[in-house]
N, C-alpha and C positions, 0 to 999 in steps of 0.2 A: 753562569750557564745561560747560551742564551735561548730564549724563549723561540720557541717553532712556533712562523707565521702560516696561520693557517688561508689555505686559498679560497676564496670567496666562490659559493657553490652558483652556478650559473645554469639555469633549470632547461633554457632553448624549448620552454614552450611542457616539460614535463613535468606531472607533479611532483616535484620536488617536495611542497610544501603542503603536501598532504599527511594526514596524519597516517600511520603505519601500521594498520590493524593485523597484521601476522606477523611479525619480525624472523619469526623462523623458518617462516617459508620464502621470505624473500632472500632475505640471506641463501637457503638453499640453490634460488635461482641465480642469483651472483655468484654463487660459490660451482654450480656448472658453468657459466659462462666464462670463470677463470681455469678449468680444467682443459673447454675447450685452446683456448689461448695456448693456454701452456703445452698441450699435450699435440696438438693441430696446427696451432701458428693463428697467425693475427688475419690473413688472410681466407683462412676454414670461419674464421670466429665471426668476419667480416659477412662471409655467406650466407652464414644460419642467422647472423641478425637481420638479414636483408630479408629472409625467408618468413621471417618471423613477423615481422614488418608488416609484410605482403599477406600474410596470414589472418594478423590482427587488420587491416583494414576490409579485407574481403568479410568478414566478421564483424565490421564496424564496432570495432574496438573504440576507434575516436582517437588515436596514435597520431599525432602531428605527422602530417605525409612526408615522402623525400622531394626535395625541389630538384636534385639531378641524381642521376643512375649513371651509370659503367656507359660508354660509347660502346654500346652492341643494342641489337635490337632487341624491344621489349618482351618481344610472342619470342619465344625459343622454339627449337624445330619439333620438338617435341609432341607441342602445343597447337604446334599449326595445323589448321583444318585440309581435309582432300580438297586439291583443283576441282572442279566440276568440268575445266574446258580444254578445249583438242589444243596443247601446248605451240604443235609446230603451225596448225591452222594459223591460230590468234598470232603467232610470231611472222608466218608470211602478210599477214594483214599489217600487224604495226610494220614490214618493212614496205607494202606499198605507201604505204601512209606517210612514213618516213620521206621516202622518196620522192613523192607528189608535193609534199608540203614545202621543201626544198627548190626544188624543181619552180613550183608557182611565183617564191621571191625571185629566185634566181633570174627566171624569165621577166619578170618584172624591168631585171637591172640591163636589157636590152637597148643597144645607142639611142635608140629614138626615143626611150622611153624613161630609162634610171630615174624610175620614182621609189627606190628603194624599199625596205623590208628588213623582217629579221627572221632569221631562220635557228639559230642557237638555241632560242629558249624550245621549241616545242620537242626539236631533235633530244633534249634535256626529260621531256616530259614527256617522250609518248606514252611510255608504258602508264605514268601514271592516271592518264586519260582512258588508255585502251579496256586497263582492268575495268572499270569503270564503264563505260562502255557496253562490254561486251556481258558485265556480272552484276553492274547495280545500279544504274543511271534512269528512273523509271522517267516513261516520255509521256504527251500529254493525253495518251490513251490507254495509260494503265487503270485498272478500275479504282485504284486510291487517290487518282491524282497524278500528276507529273511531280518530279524532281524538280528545285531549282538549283541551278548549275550557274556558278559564277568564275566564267573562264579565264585563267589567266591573260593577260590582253595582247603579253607578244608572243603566244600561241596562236592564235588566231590562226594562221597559216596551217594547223592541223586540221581545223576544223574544216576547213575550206577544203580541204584534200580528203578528207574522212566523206564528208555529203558528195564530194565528186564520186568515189566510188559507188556512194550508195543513187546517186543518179540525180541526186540531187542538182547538180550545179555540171554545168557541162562546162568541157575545154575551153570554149570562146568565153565562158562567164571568167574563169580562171587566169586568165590571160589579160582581165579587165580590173585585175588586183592593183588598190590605190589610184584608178582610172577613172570617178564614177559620171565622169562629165565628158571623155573624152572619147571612151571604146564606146563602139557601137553596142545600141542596146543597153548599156549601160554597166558598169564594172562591181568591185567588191570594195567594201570599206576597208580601210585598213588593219582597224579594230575590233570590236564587240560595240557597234552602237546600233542598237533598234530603230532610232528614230531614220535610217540611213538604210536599212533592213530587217522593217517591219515584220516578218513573217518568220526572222532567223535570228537574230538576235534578242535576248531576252533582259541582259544587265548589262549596260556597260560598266568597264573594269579598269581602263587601262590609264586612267589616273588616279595613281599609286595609292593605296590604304584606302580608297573607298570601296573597294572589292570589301574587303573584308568588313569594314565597317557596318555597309549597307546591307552583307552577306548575316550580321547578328540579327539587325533588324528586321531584315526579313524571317527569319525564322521565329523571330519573339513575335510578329507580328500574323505570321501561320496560327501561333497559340492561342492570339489572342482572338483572331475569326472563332476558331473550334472553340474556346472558352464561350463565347459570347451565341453559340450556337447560331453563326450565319453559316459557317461550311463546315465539315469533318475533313480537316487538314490533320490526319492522325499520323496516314501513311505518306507523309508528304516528306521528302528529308531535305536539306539545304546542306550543299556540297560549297566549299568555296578554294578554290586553285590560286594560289600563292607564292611569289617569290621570296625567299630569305632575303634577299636586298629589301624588297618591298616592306618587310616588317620594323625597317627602320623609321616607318613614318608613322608620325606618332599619333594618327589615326588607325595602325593597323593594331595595335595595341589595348588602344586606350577603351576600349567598349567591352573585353575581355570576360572582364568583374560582371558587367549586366548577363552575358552568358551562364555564367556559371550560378550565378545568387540566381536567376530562374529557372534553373536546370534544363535546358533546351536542349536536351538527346536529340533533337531531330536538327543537329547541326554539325558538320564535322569538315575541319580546318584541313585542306592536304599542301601541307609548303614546299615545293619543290625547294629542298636544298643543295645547289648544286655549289654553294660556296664561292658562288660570282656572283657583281653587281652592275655595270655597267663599265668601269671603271677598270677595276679590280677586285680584289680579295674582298668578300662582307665583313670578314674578320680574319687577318692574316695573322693576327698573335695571336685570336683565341679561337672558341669553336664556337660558330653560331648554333648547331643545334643543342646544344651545353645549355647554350644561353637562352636557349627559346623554352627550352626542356622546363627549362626552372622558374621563366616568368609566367607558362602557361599552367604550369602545377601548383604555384603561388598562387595563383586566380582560383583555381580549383574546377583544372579542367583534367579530362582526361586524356593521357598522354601517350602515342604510340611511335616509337623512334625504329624505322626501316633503313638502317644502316650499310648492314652486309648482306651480298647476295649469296644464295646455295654454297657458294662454290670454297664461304669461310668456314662453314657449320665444321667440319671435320679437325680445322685446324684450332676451331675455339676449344671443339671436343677434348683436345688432346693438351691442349694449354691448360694440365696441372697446379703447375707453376703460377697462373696469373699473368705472364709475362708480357703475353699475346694483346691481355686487355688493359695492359700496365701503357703497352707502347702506341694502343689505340685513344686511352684517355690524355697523352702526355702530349701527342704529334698534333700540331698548329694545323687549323686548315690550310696558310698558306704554303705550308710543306704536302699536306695532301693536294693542294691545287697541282705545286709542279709535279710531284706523284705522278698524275695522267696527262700531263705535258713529256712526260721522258721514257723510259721501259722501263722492263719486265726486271733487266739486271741493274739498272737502278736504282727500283722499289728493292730487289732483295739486299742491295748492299745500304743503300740508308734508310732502308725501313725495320725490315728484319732482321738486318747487320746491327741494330744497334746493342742487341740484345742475345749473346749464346744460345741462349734457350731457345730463343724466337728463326735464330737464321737456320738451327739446328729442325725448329718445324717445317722448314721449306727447302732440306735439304735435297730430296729424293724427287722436287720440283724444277720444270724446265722452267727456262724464263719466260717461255709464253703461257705455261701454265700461272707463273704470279704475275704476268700482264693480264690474266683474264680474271683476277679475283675481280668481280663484279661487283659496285654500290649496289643496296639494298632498292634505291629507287628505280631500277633496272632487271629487277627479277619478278615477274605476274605471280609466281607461288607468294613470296612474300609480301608484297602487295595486295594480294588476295584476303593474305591472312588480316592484315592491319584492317581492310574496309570489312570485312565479316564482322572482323568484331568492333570497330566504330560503329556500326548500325545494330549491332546487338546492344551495344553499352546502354545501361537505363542511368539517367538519373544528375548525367554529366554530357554538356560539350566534348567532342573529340577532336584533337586537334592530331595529324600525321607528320610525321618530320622523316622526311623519306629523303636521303641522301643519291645525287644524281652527279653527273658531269655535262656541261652544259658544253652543246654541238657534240655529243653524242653522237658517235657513228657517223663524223661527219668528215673525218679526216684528221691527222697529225697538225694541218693548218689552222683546223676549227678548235676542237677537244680541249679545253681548260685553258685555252689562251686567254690573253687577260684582254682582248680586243675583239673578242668572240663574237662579241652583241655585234658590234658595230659592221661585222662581217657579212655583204649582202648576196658573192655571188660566188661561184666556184672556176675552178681551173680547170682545162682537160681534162691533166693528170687528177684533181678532185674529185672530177665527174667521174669517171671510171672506177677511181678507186674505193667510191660513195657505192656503187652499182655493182661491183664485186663482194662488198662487204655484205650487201642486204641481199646477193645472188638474184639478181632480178636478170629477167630473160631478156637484154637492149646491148644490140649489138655496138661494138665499134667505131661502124660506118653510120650510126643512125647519130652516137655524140660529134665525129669527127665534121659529120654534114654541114653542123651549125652549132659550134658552142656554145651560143647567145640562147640557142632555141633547145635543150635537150628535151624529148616528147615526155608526155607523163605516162604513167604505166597505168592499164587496168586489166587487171587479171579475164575480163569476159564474167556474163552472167549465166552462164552456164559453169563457173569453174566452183570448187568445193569451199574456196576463200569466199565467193561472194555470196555462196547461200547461208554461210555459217554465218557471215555478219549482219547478213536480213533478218535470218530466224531469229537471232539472238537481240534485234531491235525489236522486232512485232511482239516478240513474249514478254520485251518490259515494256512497251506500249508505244513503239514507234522513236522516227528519227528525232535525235537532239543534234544539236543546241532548234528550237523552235518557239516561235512566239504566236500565239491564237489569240485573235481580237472577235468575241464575235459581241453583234451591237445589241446592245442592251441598255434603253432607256430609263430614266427613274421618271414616277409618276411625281416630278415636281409641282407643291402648293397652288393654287392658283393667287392670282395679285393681290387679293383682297389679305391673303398671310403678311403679305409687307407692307401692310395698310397703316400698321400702328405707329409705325414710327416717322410715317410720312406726315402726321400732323400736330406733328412739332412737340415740343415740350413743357408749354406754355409759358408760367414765369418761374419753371423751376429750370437751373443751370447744369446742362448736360454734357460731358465729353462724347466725341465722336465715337469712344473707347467703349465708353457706356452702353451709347447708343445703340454698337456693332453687338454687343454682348444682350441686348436686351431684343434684336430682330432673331439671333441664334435659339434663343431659349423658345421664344415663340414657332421656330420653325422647329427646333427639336418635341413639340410637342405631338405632331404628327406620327400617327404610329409606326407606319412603313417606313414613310419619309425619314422621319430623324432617329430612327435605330439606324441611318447609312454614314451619319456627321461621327465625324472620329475626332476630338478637340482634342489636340496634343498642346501641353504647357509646359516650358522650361524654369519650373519653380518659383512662378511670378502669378499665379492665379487671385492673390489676392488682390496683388498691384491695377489689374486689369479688370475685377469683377466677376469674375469666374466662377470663385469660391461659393457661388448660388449655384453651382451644378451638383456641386460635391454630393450633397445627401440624397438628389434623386437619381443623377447619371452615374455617380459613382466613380474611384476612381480605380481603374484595372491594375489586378496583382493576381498573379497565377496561383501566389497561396493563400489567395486572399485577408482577412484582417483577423490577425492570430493573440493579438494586441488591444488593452484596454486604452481608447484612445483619451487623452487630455482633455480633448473640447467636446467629447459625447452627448456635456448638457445643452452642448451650444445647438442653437438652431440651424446654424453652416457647419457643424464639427465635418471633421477630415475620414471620409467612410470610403475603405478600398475593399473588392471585392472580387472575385473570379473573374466574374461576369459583367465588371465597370467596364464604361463605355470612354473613362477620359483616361489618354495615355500622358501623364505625370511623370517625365523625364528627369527631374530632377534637373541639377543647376549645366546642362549638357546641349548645349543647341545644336552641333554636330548629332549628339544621337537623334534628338528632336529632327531635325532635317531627314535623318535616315529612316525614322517612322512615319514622315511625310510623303516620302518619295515613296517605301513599302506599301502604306494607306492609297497612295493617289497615283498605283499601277495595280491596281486588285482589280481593274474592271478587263486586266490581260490575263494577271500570275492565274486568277483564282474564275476570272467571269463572276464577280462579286462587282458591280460598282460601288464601292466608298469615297466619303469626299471628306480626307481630312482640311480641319482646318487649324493651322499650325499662327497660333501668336506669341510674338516676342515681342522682346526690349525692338526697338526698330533699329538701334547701331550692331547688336547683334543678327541682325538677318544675314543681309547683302554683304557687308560686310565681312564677316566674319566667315559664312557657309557658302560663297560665291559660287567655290567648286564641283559642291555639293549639291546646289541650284542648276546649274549646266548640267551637273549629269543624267540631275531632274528632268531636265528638258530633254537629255537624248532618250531617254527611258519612255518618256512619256508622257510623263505626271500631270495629274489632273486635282486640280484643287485650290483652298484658298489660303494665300502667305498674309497675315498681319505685320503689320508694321507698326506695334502699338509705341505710346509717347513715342512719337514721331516729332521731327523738327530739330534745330538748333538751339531754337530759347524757347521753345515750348518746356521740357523736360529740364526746367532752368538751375536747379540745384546740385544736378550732377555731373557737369565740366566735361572739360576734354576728351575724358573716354568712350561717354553715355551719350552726348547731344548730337544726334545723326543731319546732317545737311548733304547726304553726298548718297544714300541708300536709291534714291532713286536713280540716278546718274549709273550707276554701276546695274541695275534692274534692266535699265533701258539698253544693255550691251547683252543684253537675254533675249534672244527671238521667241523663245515659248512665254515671255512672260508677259500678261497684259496687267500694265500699273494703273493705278489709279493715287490722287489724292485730294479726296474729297474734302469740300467742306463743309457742309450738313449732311445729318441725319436722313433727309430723305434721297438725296443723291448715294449715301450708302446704300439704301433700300431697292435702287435703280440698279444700281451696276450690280449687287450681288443676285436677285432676279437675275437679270441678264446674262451673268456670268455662268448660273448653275442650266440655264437653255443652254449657252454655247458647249460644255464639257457635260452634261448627263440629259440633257433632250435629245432630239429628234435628230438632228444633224450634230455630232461631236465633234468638239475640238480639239487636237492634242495641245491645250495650249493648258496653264494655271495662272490663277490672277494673285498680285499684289496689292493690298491697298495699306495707305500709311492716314495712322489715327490719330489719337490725341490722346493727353490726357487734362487741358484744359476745360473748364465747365463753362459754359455758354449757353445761352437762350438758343435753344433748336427751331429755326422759324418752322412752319407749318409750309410744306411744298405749294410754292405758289401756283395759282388757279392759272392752266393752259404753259403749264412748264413742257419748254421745250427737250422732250426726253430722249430727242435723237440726238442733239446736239451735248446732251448732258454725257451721254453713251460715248459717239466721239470725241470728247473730250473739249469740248466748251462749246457755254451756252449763255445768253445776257442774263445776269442775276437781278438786276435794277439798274435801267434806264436814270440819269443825270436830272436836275432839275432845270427844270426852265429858267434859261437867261439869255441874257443882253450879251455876254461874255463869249471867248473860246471853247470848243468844245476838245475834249480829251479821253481816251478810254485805258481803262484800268483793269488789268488782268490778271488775275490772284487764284492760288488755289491752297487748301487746307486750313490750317488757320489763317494764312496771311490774308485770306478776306477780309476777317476785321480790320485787318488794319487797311485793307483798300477802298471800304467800308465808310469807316472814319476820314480817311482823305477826301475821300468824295466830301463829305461833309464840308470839311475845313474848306476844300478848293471852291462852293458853292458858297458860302458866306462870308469868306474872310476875302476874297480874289473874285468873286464870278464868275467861275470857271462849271462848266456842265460836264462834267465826268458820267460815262456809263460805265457799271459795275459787271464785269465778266466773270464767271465762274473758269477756271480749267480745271476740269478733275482729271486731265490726264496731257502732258506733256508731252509722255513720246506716245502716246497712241494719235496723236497730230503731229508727229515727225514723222515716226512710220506711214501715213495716211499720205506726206508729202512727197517723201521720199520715192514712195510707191507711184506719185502721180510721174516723180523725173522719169523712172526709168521706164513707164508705159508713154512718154512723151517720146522717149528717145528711143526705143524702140519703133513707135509710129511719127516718125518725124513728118509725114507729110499730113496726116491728121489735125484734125482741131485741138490745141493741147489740153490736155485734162488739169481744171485746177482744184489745187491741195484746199481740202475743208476748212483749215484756218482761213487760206487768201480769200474765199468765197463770203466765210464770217464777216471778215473786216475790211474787206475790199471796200462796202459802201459807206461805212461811218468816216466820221468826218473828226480830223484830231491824231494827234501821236497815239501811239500806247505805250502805258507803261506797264512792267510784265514785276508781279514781287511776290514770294514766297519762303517758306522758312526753311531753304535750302539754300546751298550756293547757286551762284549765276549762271552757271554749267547747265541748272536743272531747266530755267524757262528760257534760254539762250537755244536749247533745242529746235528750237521753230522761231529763233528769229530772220533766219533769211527769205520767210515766205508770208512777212507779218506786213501791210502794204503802210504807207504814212509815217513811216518813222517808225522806232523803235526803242528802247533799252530800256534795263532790268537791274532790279535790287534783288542782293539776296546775302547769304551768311555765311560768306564766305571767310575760312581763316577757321581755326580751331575753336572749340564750343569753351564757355568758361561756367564759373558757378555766379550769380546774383539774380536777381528779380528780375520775372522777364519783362519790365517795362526797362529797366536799364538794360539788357541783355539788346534788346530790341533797338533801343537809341544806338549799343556800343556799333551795332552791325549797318545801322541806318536801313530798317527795313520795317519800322513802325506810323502809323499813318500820317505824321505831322512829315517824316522824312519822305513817303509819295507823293505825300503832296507838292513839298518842295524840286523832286525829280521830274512832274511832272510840270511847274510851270517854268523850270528850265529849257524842258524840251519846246513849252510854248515860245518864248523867248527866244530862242534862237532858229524859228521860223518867224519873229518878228510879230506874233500876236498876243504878247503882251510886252509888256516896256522890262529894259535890258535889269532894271536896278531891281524887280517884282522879286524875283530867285532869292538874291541874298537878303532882301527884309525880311523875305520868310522865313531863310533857316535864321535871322536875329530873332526872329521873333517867336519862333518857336524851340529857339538854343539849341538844333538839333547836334550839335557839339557836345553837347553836358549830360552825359546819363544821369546828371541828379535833378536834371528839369523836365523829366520825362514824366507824363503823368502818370498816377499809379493805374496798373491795370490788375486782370484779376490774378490773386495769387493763391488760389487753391487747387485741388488735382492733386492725386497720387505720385509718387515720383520712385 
């Protein structure tokens, strides 16, 4: 006989393996839940467990949630709350809007002009703007606060047509779309970027997944004011507008978890899922809102799926059967895309035809009646319902997944074509048939006149459309999208704050790193003052020195510290609180970036000025958050970037991935950013002063500074007496003067650590050769490119002027000697300002991949250690014939700058 294998019980999360204290009443409940089956079917049995589900969690039972539901919306009609607003009003508005917004690319795409546009996505998304809009969007004169609204970015074009009605932006602005250099007066950006439209744009969006990314942050970053009692950011909501393509970037995702683990209610995700990408299909064999449904409910967010419009409710009603919702969870989006690429009797024969039951619900229907079943992201009632209660929901992130058709309303040529996006203008016949559909009063003769030119429609301010959309803006507190700067200076320290560190260190050995962390603490001591420093760390606070904030600034967590920590006895133990002041990112520089940029636009979102200051690995900056950093800049941001263990052999045991030679070079392709890379302690203390006047004194800067640090330990000299501090600001200034000889003179150009080593050359080249080397600081490379750069094009502009020269050529014009230029970057980094360096020139630097060994061998392997400037530099003498041809190579024999094992040893401590 054989033995029955029994099937290994698989729990998915339920106690299974709980012990059983009633067995008879559980039993009883399995034993209904088999009557239902049996007596009902699999499908009734199916309901009641869904019911029950939904029961225990509203209960907080603690039920393992469901990661996907039925393809219908989650609010049944039942459920849904009254309209508040006049239905056919708000539908003649979204169709001027519609119309405008079209109309604005379109004319765009005129012969002289075809700078192109998109008009698909927003024709996709009005409604789900409009609702919004017109029911929950508070603007920056509500008494809570404004909303922040992160708009989709190939929307754009709605908004433009939205403020034109409301008077905002007039025809000749409108006609100036993508022009901003060329239309008189000046034109409209393409996108959402503030730095281009100060006063109207609030976030840029429209490089993909940083909307939403930047969209967490901000809101976690709302909490964190109100926690920390600088503002009541209570009634503050953060909206953020989405495409389902969009969500394939794996920044749209990736920050999800942080939402939810701090329960940010005042944030709610609306995806337009119109089931297009650029391309094609987002998901042609499967369903993306399936798929979104279940990675946002995995996270543990809250989920509302606006699918079907009014017009299904009666036939879900009557779907008994199931059949209805059988052939909505089976059908592919790319079957639904051609869906609204073909008719009415199309959809009924492979939609509903698949199914007796189902062709049987649509039998007593014309085919225009099943060409008008409406997606859910097209009907304002249901739309209404999902954001009532997104903004109701406590306790959870909301995310909407509102199903659209993209070019909506735009024609059989636009409507679910898989070429939609890339669609910028229309046809006669388009035109008309656009203007028919939205019944707009434009005759004929007014498209026939100039197809290039159709006019835009506004209703008049006197009609009932336009007082309904003013009223309904002043009651939530005025017009959006809007940006308010007003100026608001901080009462920064006076000089004698960054006294301490300007005289030196004496004979104990300090990093630049240190240093930076040791002027912070002293400036956070300030009461006013340093409650405004926001220090964000990406899980390296010990690496860096930081870990001396921990017990008095504390580090910020909404639930504060619930937990007996490990190191409690310690003097630095790890203390999070409400009301910390350090945002502790964990191992995440993308989010970290996103709390920079949140932090270093407070002095717009909120009229809060804060200055974060965000430190990193240095290869993970530039590198890694480039994007991120750009958008920084269009935004606005104001604040300071670290660039901790900075260098290629500085940071010497961590190789190819970790040794940054290249951060600055990609920095310097940033117009908002001003870099720096100092080499002492007191030159930190110069530019960060100086830094915090330009972006939170008297006159502000929209600009943010960069500086790259160390983690090597070094004698900090003591800022020499009669230091030239404008030259140090500019970015080079003489550090030490060569000694007196008989010999060539030469000058030597370094900045960050490669001083030492330019340091030591001087040395070598003054004893061993007679050569007089002057010692150059540069703490900043391209702020002396930019400075040159700036002189060509006021040269050439004023060609018949006296030519203005660039602050390096003015430096070195009078010295006497080549220069040699070396830093622990590649040669890309002080190559910047060699075309306007006078006497010759070239440069050592670290060029080629980082490796792991000792950085005196690291230093030899790249020839950028001071025995190797030395030798660079009495080549250069040499071949202007001031010193003998054979000098060069005795000295690389003699200093083997070949053999990284003949290199001296230098210092090998620092954090790494």
């Amino acid at each position: 006989m054989a033995t029955e294998r029994k099937r290994p019980v698989i729990s998915d999360g339920l106690p299974s393996q709980l012990p059983d204290i009633d067995p008879e009443e559980t039993n009883e409940w399995v034993e209904s839940l088999n009557g239902v089956i049996d007596e009902r079917g699999a499908k009734r049995a199916r309901y009641v467990m869904l019911r029950l589900l939904e029961r225990a969690r509203e209960r907080q039972v603690g039920v393992p949630p469901l990661t996907s539901t039925d393809y219908i919306n989650t609010i049944p009609p039942e459920r849904e709350p009254w309209f508040p607003g006049d239905e056919f009003v708000e539908r003649r508005i979204r169709a001027y809007i519609r119309w405008n917004a079209a109309m604005l690319v379109h004319r765009a795409q005129r012969p002289e002009i075809g700078v192109g546009g998109h008009i698909s996505t927003y024709a996709s998304s009005a409604s789900l703007y409009e609702v919004g809009m017109n029911h929950f969007f508070r603007g920056k004169d509500h008494p809570g606060g404004g909303d922040h609204i992160f708009f989709q970015g190939h929307a754009s074009p709605g908004m433009y047509a939205r403020a034109y009605l409301e008077g905002r932006l007039t025809t000749h602005q409108l006609d100036g779309f993508r022009q901003e250099l060329s239309h008189p007066g000046g034109g409209l950006p393409s996108y959402p970027h503030p730095r281009l439209m100060p006063n109207f744009w609030e976030f840029p969006t429209v490089s993909m997944g940083l909307g939403p990314l930047n969209a967490i942050y901000q809101a976690r970053y709302n909490r964190y004011l109100h926690n920390r009692g600088i503002k009541d950011t209570s009634q503050q909501h953060v909206w953020a507008f989405l495409g389902d393509g969009e969500m394939d970037e794996v920044e749209s995702l990736g920050a999800i978890g942080l939402a939810a683990r701090e329960e940010l209610d005042n944030l709610t995700f609306v995806v337009n899922c119109n089931l297009q990408r650029l391309d094609g299909p987002v998901r042609g064999n499967g369903k993306v809102i399936q798929e979104l449904e279940a990675f946002f409910r995995g996270a543990g967010w809250n989920v509302i799926k606006v699918v079907w419009g009014r017009e299904w409710d009666s036939l879900l009603a009557a779907d008994t059967d199931g059949a209805l919702v059988n052939l909505m969870n089976a059908t592919p989006d790319g079957d639904y895309q051609t869906y609204k690429g073909e008719s009415g009797a199309y959809v009924r024969e492979h939609f509903f035809g698949r199914d007796p039951r189902t062709r049987k619900l649509v039998e007593n229907m014309t085919d225009d009646e099943v060409w008008n079943l409406k997606r859910g992201g097209h009907d304002y009632r249901k739309l209404y319902a999902a954001y009532k209660a997104a903004t109701e929901h406590t306790g959870q992130p909301t995310v909407i997944l509102a199903k659209t058709i993209k070019g909506w309303t735009l024609g059989s040529h636009f409507e679910a074509r898989n070429a939609t996006h890339q669609m910028k203008k229309l046809t006669l016949e388009d035109l008309k048939g656009f203007r028919d559909r939205l019944y707009l009063d434009i005759s004929d003769k007014q498209l026939e006149e100039n197809p290039y030119l159709p006019p835009y429609y506004h209703p008049g301010e006197k009609s009932d459309e336009f007082e309904y959309m003013m009223q309904r803006r002043r009651d939530l507190g005025g017009s959006i999208p809007s940006r308010r700067t007003k100026h608001k200076s901080l009462a920064i320290p006076e000089s004698k704050a960054f006294g301490d560190i300007k005289r030196g260190s004496g004979k104990q050995k300090v990093a630049t790193t240190m240093a930076f962390v040791r002027l912070l603490k002293d400036l956070m001591k300030d009461k006013e003052f340093g409650a405004r420093w926001v220090p964000i760390i990406p899980d390296e606070a010990r690496t860096f020195g930081m870990d001396s904030l921990f017990p008095t600034k504390k580090i910020y967590s909404p639930h504060g510290q619930t937990y007996t920590s490990v190191d409690r006895e310690l003097f630095l133990s790890y203390k999070e609180a409400t009301n910390g002041q350090i945002l502790h990112e964990g191992i995440n520089e993308a989010g970290s970036t996103a709390s920079f940029i949140a932090a270093g636009t407070s002095y717009a979102t909120h009229d809060e000025p804060m200055i974060p200051l965000y430190i990193f690995y240095s290869m993970f900056g530039f590198q890694r958050t480039a994007d991120e950093l750009w958008a920084a800049a269009d935004q606005m941001t104001r604040g300071f970037l670290l660039g901790a263990t900075a260098g290629r052999t500085t940071l010497n045991g961590e190789g190819l991935q970790h040794e940054d030679g290249h951060s600055l070079l990609i920095a310097a392709t940033n117009p908002a950013v001003v870099a720096y890379d100092p080499a002492f302690a007191f030159e930190i203390a110069h530019i960060v002063e100086n830094g915090l006047h330009r972006m939170y004194g008297e006159k502000q800067e929209n600009i943010f500074y960069y500086l790259t640090i160390y983690n090597e330990p070094a004698i900090q000299p003591a800022e020499p007496e009669g230091v030239d501090v404008e030259g140090l600001l500019k970015g080079i200034y003489r550090f030490n003067e060569g000694p007196a000889t008989n010999g060539p003179k030469a000058q030597l150009l370094a900045s960050g650590t490669g001083m030492r080593w330019a340091l030591k050359a001087q040395e070598l080249l003054a004893q061993d050769w007679g050569v007089s080397a002057d010692v150059w600081s540069v703490t900043s490379w391209t702020e002396l490119r930019r400075d040159a750069i700036e002189a060509e094009e006021h040269n050439l502009l004023h060609a018949g002027d006296e030519p203005r020269k660039p602050y390096i050529q003015q430096k070195l014009e009078g010295v006497e000697g080549p220069s040699v230029a070396v830093s622990d970057w590649m040669r890309a980094v002080p190559d910047l300002i060699s075309r306007w360096v006078p006497n010759g020139y070239t440069s050592l630097g670290t060029d080629g991949f980082g490796m792991s060994d000792t950085r005196h061998a690291l230093r030899r392997h790249f020839h950028v250690d001071g025995e190797s400037v030395a030798v660079a530099t009495l080549r250069e003498l040499a071949l202007r014939g001031q010193v003998a041809k054979h000098v060069p190579a005795e000295a690389a024999r003699k200093y083997a700058i070949d053999d990284v094992n003949a290199a001296p040893v230098g210092e090998t401590g620092g954090d790494s």
